[in-house]
C-alpha positions as CSV (number, residue, x, y, z in Angstrom):
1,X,1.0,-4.1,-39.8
2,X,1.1,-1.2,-37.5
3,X,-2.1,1.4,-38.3
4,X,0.0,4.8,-39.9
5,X,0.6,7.4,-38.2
6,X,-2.4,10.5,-38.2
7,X,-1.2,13.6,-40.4
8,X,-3.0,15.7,-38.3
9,X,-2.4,15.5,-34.6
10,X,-5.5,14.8,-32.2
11,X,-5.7,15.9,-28.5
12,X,-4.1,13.2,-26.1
13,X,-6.6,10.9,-24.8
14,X,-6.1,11.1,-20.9
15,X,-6.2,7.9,-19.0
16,X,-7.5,6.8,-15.0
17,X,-5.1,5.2,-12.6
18,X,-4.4,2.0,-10.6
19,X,-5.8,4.0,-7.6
20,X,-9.0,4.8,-9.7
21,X,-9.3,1.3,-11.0
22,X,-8.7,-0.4,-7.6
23,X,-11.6,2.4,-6.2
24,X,-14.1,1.1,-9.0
25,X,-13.4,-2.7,-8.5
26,X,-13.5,-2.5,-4.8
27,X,-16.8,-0.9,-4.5
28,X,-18.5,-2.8,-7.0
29,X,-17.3,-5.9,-5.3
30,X,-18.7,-4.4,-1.9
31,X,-22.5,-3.6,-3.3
32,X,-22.3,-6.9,-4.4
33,X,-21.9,-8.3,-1.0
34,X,-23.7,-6.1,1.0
35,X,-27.0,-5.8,-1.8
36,X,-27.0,-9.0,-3.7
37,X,-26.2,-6.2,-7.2
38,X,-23.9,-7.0,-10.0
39,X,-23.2,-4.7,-13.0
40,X,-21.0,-4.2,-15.9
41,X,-19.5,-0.3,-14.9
42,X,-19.5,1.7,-12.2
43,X,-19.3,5.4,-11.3
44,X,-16.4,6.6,-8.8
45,X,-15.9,10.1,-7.5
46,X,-12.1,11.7,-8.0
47,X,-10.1,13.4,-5.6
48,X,-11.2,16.6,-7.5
49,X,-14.9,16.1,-7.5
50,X,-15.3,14.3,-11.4
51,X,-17.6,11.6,-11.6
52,X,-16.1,9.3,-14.0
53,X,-17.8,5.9,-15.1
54,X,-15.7,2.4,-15.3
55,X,-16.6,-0.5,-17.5
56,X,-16.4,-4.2,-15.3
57,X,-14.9,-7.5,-16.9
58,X,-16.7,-9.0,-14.5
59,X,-18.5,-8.8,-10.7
60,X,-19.3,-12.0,-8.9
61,X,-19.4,-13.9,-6.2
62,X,-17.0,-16.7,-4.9
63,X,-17.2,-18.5,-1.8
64,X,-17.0,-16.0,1.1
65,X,-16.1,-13.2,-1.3
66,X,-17.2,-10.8,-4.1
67,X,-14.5,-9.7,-6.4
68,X,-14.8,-7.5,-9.7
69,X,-12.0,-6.2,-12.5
70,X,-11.5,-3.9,-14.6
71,X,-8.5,-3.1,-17.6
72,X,-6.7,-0.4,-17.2
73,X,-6.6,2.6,-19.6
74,X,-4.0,4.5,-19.3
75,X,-5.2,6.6,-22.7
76,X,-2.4,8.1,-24.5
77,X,-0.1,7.5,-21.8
78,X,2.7,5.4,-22.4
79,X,2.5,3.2,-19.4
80,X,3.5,0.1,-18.6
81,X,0.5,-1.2,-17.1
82,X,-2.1,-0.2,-19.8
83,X,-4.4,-3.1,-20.6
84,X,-3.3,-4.8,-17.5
85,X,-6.3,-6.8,-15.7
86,X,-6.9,-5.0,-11.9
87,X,-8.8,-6.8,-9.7
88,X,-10.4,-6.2,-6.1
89,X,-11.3,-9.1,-3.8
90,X,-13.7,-7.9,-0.7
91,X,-14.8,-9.5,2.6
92,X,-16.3,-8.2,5.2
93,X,-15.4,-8.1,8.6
94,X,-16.8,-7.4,12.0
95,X,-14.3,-4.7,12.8
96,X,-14.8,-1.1,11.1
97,X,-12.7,0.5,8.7
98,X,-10.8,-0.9,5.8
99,X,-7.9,-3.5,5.9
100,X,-5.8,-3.5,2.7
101,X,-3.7,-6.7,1.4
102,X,-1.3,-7.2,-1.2
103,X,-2.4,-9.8,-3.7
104,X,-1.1,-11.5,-6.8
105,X,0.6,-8.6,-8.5
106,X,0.4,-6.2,-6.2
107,X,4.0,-5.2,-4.4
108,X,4.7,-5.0,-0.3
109,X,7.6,-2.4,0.8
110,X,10.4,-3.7,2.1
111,X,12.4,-0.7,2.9
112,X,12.0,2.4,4.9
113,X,12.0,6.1,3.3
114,X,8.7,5.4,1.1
115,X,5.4,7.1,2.6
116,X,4.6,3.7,3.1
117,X,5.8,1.7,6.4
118,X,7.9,-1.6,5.7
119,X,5.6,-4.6,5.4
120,X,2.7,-2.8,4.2
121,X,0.8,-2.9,0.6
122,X,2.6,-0.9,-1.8
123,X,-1.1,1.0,-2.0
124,X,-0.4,4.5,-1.8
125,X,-2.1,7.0,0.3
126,X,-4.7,8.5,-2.0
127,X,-6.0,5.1,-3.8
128,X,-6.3,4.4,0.0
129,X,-8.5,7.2,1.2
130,X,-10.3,6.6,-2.6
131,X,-11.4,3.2,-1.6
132,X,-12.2,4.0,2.2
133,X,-14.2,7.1,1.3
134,X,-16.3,5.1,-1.3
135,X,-16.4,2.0,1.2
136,X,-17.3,3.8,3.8
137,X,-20.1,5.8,1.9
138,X,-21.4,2.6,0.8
139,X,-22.0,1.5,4.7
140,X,-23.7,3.8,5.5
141,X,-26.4,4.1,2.4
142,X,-26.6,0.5,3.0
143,X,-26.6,0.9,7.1
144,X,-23.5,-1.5,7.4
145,X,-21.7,-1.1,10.6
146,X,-19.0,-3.4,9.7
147,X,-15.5,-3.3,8.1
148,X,-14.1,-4.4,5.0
149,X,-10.4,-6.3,3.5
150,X,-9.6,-5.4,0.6
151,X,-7.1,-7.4,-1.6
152,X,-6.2,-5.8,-4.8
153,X,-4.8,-8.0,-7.5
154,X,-2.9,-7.0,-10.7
155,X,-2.7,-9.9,-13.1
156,X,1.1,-10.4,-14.5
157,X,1.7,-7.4,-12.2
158,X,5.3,-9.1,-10.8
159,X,6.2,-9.2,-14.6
160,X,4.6,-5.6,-15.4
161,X,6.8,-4.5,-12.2
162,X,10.0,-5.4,-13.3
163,X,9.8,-2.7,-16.2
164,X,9.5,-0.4,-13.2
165,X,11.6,1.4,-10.8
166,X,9.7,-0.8,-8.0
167,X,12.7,-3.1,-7.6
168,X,15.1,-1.0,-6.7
169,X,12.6,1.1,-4.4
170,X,12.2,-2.3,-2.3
171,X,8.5,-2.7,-3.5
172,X,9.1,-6.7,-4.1
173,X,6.4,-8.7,-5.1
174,X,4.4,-6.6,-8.1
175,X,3.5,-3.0,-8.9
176,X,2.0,-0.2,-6.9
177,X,-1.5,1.1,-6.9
178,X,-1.0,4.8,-7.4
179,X,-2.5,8.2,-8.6
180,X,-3.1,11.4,-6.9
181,X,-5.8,12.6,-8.8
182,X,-7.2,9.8,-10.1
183,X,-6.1,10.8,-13.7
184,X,-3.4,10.2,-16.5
185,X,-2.3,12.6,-18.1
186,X,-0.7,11.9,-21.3
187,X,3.2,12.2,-21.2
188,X,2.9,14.0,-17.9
189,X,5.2,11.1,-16.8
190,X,4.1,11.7,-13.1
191,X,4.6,8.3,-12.2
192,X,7.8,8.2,-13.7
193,X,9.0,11.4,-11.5
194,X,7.3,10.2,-8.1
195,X,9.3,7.2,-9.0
196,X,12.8,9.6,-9.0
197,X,11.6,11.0,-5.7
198,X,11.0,7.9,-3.6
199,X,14.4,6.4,-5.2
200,X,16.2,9.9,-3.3
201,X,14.2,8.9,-0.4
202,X,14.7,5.9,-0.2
203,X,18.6,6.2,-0.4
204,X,18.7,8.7,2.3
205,X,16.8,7.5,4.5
206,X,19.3,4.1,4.5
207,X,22.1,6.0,5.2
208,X,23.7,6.2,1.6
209,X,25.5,9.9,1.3
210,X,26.2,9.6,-2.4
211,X,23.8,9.1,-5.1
212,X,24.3,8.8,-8.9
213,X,21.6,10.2,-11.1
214,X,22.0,8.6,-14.6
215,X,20.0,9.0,-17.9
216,X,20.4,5.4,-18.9
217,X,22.1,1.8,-18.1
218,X,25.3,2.8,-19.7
219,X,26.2,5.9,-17.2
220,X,24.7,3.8,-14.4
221,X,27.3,0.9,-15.8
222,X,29.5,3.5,-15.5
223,X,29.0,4.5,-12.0
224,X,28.9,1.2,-10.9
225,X,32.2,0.8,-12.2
226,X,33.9,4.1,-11.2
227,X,32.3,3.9,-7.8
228,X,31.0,0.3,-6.8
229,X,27.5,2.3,-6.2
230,X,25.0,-0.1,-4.8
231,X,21.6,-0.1,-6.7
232,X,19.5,1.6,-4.3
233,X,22.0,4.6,-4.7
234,X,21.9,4.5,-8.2
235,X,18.8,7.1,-9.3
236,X,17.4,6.5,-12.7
237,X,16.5,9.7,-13.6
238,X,16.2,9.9,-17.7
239,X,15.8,12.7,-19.1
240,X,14.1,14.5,-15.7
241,X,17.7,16.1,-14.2
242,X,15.2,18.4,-12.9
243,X,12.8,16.1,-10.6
244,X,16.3,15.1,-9.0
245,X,17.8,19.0,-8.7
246,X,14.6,20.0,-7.1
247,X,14.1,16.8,-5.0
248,X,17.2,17.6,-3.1
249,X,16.0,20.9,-1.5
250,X,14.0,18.7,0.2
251,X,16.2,15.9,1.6
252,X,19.6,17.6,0.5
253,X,22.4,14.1,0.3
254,X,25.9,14.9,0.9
255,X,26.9,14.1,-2.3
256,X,25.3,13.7,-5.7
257,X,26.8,12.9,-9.2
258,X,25.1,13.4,-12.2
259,X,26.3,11.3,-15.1
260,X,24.9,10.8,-18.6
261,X,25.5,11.2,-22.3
262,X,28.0,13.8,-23.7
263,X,24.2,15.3,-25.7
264,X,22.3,15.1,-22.5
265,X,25.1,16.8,-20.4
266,X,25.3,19.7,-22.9
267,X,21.4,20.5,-22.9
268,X,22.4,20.5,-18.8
269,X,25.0,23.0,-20.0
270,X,22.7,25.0,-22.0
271,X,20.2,25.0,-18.8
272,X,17.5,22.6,-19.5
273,X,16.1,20.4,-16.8
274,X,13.9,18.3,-19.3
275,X,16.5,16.8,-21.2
276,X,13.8,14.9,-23.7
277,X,14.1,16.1,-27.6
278,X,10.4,16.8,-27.4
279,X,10.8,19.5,-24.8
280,X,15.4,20.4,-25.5
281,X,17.6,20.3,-28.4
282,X,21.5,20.6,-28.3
283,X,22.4,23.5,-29.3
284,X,25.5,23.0,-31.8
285,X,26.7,27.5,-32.1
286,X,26.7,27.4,-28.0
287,X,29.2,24.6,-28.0
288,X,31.2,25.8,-30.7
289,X,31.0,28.7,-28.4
290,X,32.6,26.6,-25.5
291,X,35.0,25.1,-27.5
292,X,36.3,28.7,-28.3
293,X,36.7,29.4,-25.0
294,X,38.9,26.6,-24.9
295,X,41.1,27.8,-27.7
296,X,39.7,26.2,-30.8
297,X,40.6,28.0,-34.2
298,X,37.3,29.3,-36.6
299,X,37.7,26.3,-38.6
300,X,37.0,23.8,-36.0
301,X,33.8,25.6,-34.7
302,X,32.9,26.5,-38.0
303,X,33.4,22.3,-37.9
304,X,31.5,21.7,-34.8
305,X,28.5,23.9,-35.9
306,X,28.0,22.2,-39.6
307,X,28.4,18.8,-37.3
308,X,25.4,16.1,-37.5
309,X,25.4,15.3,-33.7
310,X,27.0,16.3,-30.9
311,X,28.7,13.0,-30.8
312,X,30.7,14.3,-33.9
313,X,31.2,17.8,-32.5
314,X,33.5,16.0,-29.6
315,X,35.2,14.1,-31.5
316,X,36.1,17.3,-33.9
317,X,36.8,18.8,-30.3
318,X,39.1,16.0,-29.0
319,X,40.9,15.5,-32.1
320,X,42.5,19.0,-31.9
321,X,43.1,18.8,-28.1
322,X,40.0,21.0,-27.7
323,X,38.4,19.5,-24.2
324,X,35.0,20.0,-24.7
325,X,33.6,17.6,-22.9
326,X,34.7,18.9,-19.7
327,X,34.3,22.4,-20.8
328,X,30.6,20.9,-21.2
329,X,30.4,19.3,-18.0
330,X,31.6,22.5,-16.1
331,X,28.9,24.7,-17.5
332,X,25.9,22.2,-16.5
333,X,27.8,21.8,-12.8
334,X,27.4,25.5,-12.5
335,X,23.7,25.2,-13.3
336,X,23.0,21.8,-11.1
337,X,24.6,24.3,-8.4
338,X,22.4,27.1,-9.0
339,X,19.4,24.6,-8.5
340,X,20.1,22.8,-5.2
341,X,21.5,23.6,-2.4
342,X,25.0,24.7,-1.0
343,X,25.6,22.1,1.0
344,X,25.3,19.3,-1.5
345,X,28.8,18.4,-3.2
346,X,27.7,18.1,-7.0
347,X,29.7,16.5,-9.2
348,X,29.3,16.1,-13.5
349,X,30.4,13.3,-15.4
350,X,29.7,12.8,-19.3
351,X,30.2,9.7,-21.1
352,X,29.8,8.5,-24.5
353,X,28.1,5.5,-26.0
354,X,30.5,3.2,-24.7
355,X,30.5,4.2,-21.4
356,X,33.7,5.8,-21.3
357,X,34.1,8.8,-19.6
358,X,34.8,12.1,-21.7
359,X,34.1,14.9,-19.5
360,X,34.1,16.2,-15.7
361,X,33.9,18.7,-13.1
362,X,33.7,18.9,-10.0
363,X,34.6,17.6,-6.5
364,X,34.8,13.5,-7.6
């Protein structure tokens, strides 16, 4: 039986990264090869300067290797590779510097427009310089002039990956080793919106003019269907409209639709770029409001304000030949317009839990 929920709310436990975890694995698995020294934690530095301390599920030797793991705690977070088993496998090499390979788990990038070049570790740039700087540090207290390969190793992390945008990114193979700070913040969803970002890239940077930002398989079902969208131009952007609006002032596409729920496309309307209940609600006076606009009597938005969901509110809408829905859909176009820039053709498209279409503005 599930533990019940606390009456009182605690603060959110924050959690440490792949990029930390690989950091503390590798450079325990290092000392042990270059001073013969095992342990049961070590202590890493952050980007920021905090020393933090990581327990060990192990640190040994094997064959011409030392490797050592760690589980990942992502505290509070809810991310899919909390608990997971990370692992570091170190040789040492004559050359200097640090070599990086993918291991079990761990994805390789297979297409251009990631920071990362094709072929390479999917090991982002600051676990990178983590891992070198604490390498290299260790060389020198130990007065190593040598290199080191590193292979980092996530176990199940091909599974773990397929719950993951990595897929569609062209990071085959397992997850990525990430983190920019070292740090999880609980619900910050980073990951999730650096995810969103490298999709855009991605996309671009293959040549694909028109992307489709959904808020769930059904709009993406949709877009497949209206559009014959290939995956990698299909953006999986939840409930963060916002992480895609602001993207493009960066690398502004030719063409971007937005499509989602008929209750996600109204908090659009009402100017929300989180579209999560936690952080927007839909507001059921503003679209009675709309409706007016487009001639519905008192009664019906007297009807549409008393409604449960907004679900209901449409249908009141649509059965007196009220079209709400692209009322709706016009409103949040004008506000994804106000967001990026002139030069990208924006086009809304709402849909309801079937994944038919019930509003939509703008140039399809």
């Amino acid at each position: 039986m599930r533990e019940e929920t606390r009456e009182q709310a605690a603060p959110l436990r924050s959690g440490l990264t792949t990029g930390s975890c690989a950091t503390a694995t590798s450079l325990a698995a290092a000392r042990l090869l270059l001073t013969g020294a095992d342990s049961d934690a070590v202590s890493i530095t952050l980007p920021k300067g905090k020393v933090v301390q990581m327990r060990l599920e192990f640190c040994r030797l094997v064959d011409d290797y030392a490797e050592a793991g760690t589980l990942k705690d992502a505290g509070d977070d809810p991310d899919v590779t909390h608990g997971a088993l990370l692992y570091s496998q170190v040789r040492l090499r004559a050359q200097a510097g640090v070599h990086f390979v993918a291991g079990t788990g761990v994805g390789t990038v297979t297409r251009p427009g990631l920071v990362l070049a094709v072929g390479e570790p999917a090991i982002n740039p600051v676990p990178r310089r983590m891992i070198t700087d604490h390498l290299q540090g260790l060389a020198v207290e130990c007065g190593y002039t040598g290199g080191f390969e590193v292979t980092l190793n996530v176990r199940d992390g091909e599974a773990l990956a397929l719950k993951t945008m990595n897929p569609r990114l062209g990071i085959l193979g397992g997850l990525s080793i990430l983190g920019t700070s070292g740090i999880v913040r609980p619900f910050s969803c980073a990951a999730y919106i650096a995810s969103i970002h490298q999709g855009i890239d991605v996309a671009h940077t293959n040549g694909y003019t028109h992307i489709a930002a959904c808020t769930g398989n059904a709009s993406e079902d949709t877009m497949r269907r209206v559009y014959g969208l290939p995956e990698i131009a299909l953006i999986e952007m939840g409930d963060f409209v916002g992480a895609v609006l602001k993207h493009l002032r960066k690398v502004p596409v030719s063409r971007l639709t937005l499509c989602g729920g008929f209750g996600k496309i109204s908090k659009l309307a009402a100017g929300h770029m989180d579209l999560h209940s936690r952080h927007s609600s839909i507001d059921l006076p503003q679209l009675a409001g709309w409706a007016a606009a487009g001639g519905a009597d008192p009664a019906l938005q007297a009807a549409i304000v008393a409604a449960n969901t907004s679900q209901q509110a449409l249908a009141l809408a649509h059965s007196a030949g009220v079209q709400l829905g692209d009322a709706v859909c016009q409103h949040a176009l004008a506000f994804a317009r106000s967001v990026v820039p002139a030069q990208v053709n924006v086009e809304v498209v709402a849909i309801d839990r079937q994944g038919g279409i019930v509003g939509r503005a703008g140039q399809p």
